[in-house]
C-alpha positions as CSV (number, residue, x, y, z in Angstrom):
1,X,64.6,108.6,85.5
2,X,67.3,105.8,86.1
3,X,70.2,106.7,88.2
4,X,71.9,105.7,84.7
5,X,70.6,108.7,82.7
6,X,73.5,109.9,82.1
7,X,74.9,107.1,80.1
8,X,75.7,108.9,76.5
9,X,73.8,107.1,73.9
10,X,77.3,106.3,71.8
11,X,78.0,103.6,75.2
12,X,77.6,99.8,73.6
13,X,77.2,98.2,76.7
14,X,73.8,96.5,76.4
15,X,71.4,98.5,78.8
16,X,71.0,95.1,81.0
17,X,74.4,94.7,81.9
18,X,75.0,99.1,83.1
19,X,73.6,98.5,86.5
20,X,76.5,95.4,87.3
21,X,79.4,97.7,85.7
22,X,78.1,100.2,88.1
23,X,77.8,98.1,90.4
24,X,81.6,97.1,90.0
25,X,83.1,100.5,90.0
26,X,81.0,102.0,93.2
27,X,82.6,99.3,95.0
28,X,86.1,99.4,93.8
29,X,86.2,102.9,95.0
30,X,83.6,102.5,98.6
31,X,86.9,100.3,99.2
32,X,89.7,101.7,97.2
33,X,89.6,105.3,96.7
34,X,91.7,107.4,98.8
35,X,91.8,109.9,96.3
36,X,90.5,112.0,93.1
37,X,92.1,115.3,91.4
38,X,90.5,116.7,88.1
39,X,93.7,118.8,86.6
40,X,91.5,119.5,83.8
41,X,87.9,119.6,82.8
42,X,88.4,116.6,80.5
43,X,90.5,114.8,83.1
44,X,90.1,112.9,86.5
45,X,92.8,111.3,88.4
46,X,91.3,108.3,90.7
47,X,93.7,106.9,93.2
48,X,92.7,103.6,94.7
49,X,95.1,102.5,97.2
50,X,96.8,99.1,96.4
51,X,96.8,96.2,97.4
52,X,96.6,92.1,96.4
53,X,94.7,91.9,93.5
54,X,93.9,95.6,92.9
55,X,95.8,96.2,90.4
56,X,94.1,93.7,88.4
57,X,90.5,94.4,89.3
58,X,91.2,98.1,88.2
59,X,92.9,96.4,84.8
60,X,89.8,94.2,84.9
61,X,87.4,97.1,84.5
62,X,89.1,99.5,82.1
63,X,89.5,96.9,79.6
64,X,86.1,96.3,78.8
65,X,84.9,99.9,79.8
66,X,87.4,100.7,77.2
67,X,86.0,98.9,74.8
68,X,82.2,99.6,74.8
69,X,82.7,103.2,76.0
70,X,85.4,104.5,73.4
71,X,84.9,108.3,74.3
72,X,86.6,107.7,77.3
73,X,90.0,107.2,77.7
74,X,91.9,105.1,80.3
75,X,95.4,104.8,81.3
76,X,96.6,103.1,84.8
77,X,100.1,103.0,86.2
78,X,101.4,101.7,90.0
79,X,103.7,102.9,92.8
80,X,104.0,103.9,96.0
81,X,100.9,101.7,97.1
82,X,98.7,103.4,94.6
83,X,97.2,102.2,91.2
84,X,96.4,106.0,89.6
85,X,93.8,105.2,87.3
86,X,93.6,108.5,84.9
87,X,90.6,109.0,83.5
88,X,90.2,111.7,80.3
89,X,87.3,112.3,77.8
90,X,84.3,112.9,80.0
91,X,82.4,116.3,80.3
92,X,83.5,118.9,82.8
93,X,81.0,118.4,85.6
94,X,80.4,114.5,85.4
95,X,82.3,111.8,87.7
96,X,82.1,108.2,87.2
97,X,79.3,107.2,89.9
């Protein structure tokens, strides 16, 4: 079984390209992440500290995660040296890996 199992069948991001999207978000937070909270079942808040360009790499990946992966829902604000990236629609027990 591929460490990308768990991909839900309704994701449109050709099968190919899963591994560099991945890819993209394991290292935004091995770098990034100083924290994560899930208020809710259906909600994680990621906080990856700020910085040059971050706010922009984080914009960078929603977009198009937002587009091929519409049962998830994005919404990203700054301050305080942070760039909370909230994260809603997945199932309780699942994290973005």
């Amino acid at each position: 079984m591929s460490e990308l199992a768990w991909v839900p069948r309704s994701c449109t991001l050709p099968t190919e390209e899963r591994p560099l999207r991945a890819a993209q978000w394991d290292a935004l937070f091995f770098e990034r992440l100083i924290s994560l909270l899930r208020p809710q079942s259906l909600h994680l808040r990621l906080d990856p500290a700020g910085g040059e360009g971050v706010e922009d790499r984080v914009r960078d990946l929603v977009e198009p995660e937002s587009g091929c992966c519409s049962f998830f829902t994005f919404a990203t604000t700054t301050g305080q040296g942070l760039v909370p990236l909230s994260h809603g629609g997945i199932r309780a027990g699942r994290a973005l890996t």
